[in-house]
C-alpha positions in Angstrom: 21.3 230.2 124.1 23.4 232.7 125.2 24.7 232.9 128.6 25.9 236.8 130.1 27.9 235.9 133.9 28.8 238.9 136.1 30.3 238.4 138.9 32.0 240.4 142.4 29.6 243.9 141.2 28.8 244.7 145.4 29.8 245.1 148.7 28.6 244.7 152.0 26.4 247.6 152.2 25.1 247.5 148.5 22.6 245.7 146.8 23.8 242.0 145.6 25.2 240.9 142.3 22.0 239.1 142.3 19.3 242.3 141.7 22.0 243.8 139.5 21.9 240.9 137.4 18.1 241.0 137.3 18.4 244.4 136.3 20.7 243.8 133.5 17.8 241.2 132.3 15.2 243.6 132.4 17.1 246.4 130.1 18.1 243.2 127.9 14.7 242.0 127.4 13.7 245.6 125.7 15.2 243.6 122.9 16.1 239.9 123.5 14.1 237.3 124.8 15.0 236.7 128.5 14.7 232.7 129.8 16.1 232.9 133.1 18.6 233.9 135.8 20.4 231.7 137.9 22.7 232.1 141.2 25.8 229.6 141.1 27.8 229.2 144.4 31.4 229.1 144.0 34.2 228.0 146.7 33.9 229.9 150.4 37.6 230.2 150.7 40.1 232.3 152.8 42.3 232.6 149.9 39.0 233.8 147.7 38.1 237.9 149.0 34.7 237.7 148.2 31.3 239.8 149.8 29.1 237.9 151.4 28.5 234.6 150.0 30.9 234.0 147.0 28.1 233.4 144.0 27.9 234.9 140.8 24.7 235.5 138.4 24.2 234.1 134.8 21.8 235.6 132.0 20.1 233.2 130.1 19.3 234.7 126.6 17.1 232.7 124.6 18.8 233.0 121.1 20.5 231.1 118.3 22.7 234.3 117.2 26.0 234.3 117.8 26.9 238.1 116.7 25.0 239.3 119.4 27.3 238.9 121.9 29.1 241.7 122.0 25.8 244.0 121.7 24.6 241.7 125.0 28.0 242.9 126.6 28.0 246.2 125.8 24.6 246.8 127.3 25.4 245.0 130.7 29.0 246.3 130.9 27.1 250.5 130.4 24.6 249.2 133.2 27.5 247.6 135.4 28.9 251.4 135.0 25.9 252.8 135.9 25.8 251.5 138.9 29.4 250.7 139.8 29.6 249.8 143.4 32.7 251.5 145.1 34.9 248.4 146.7 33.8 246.1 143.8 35.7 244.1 142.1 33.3 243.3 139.0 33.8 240.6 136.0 31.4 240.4 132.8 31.6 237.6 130.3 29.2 236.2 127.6 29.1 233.3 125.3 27.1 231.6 122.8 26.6 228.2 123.5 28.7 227.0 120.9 31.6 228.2 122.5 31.2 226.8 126.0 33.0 223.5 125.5 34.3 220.8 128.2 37.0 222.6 129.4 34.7 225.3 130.4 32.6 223.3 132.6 35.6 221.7 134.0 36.7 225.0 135.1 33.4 226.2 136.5 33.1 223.2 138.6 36.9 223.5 140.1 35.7 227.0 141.0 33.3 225.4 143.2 36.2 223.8 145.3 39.2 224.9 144.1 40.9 228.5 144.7 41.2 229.4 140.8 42.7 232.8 139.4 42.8 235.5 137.0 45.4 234.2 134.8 43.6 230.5 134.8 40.3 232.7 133.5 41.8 235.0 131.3 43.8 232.2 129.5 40.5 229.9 129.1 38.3 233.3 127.8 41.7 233.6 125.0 41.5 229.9 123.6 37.7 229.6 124.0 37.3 233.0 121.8 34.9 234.2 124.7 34.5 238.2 125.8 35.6 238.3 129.1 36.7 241.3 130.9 37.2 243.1 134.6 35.3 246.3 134.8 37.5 248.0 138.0 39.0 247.2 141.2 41.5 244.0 141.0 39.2 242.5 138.5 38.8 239.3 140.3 35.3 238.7 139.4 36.4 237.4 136.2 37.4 234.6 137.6 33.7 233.5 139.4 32.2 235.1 135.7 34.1 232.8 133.3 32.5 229.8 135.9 29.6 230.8 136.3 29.2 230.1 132.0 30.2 227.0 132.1 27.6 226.1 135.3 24.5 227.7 134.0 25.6 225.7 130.8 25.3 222.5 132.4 21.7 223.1 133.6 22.1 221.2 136.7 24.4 223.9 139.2 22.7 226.4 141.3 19.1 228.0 141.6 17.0 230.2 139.3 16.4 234.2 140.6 14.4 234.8 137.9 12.5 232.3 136.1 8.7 233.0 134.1 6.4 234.9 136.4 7.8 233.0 140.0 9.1 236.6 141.5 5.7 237.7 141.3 4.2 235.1 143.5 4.9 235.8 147.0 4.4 233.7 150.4 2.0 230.5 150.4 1.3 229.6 146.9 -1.0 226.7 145.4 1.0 223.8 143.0 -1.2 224.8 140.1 0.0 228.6 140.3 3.8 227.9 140.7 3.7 225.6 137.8 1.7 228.2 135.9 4.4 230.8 136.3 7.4 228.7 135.4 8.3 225.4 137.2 8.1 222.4 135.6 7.7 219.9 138.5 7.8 219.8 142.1 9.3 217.1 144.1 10.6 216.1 147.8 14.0 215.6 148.8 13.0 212.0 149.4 11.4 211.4 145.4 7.5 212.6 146.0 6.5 214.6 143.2 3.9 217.2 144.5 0.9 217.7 141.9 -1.4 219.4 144.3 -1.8 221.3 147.4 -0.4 224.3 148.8 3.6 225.0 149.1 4.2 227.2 152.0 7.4 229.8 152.1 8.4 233.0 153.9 5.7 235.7 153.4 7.1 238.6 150.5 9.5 235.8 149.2 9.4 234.2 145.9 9.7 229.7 146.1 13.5 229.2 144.4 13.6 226.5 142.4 16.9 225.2 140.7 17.7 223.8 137.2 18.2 220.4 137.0 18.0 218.8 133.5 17.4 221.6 131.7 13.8 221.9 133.6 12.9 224.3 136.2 12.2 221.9 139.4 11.3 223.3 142.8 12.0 221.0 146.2 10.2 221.0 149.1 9.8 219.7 152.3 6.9 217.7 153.7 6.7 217.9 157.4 3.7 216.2 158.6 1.4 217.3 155.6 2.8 220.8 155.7 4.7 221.0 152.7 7.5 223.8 152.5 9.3 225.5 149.4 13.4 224.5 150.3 16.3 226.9 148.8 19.3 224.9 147.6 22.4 226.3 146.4 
């Protein structure tokens, strides 16, 4: 797997890091296989400027070779250009897995409570060999971009934007469908697994579900029989 993180690519009036990211994945899956996306929250912090909500977005590409790296950089960094947000401050990284060692998901889990900087990412991307770089204003999304690898790494941080056919299935939506288009199981916060029936969410919203274990697992919420798609961080 390859994982592509961009992070800090809005502002308050633009469209999120999120759909960019999604975007990125639909030019790079002209040519690569595309497994996922997934949102990873990092630390809420006044020390930390961030947009809205302080998360960054990781590109899961489903391949074994290495040397495409820099050709899965150089076609988000032209799209990140493309659509440059004025008052961003964007960061783009990418690594095989091969290069995503401990220190690395150290550092993306400090980020989640810790106020980290540029020099701490910048130094890691150096003696980890990994293509990191800020693409305009300070540049301080390369700190949330270098994290963001080593979370979606771990397969057990954040939730998926973009996973199978799950965008496409909007509102109320029976088990059998959502597991259809690309969760693996379905379970209650309490430890029910759901095999059947119908999960209800907000109508023209997609269910989120979050990697856990390297499976795509959705929670949900059973309040008196009604059972309700829940979004986690």
């Amino acid at each position: 797997m390859i994982y592509l993180c961009v992070d800090d690519t809005d502002n308050l009036k633009s469209r999120g890091t999120g759909r960019l990211a999604r975007a990125i994945a639909a030019k790079l899956s002209k040519k690569y296989s595309v497994f996922g996306v997934t949102r990873h929250q990092l630390y809420v912090h006044l020390d930390i400027p961030f947009t809205s909500h302080n998360s960054c977005a990781v590109i899961h590409i489903d391949t074994d070779i290495k040397e495409c790296t820099d050709e899965i950089f150089e076609i988000a960094k032209k799209e990140i250009y493309d659509d440059f947000i004025e008052g961003s401050d964007p960061g783009l990284s990418v690594a095989h897995e091969s290069q995503i060692l401990p220190s690395l998901v150290a550092y993306g889990k400090d980020a989640k409570d810790t106020v980290l900087t540029q020099e701490n990412a910048r130094t890691l991307a150096k003696n980890l060999n990994i293509r990191l770089e800020g693409l305009g204003g300070t540049e301080d999304g390369v700190i949330g971009s270098m994290a963001g690898l080593g979370l979606a790494f771990t397969g057990n941080d954040g939730r998926y934007l973009q996973i199978g056919h799950i965008r496409e299935l909007l509102g109320p939506q029976p088990v059998e469908k959502l597991m259809a288009a690309g969760i693996d199981a379905i379970f209650t916060l309490d430890g029910q697994l759901v095999t059947a029936g119908m999960i209800f969410n907000d109508a023209n919203k997609s269910v989120k579900p979050c990697p856990l274990n390297g499976k795509s697992i959705l929670f949900v919420d059973n309040n008196d029989g009604i059972i309700s798609a829940v979004k986690r961080n």
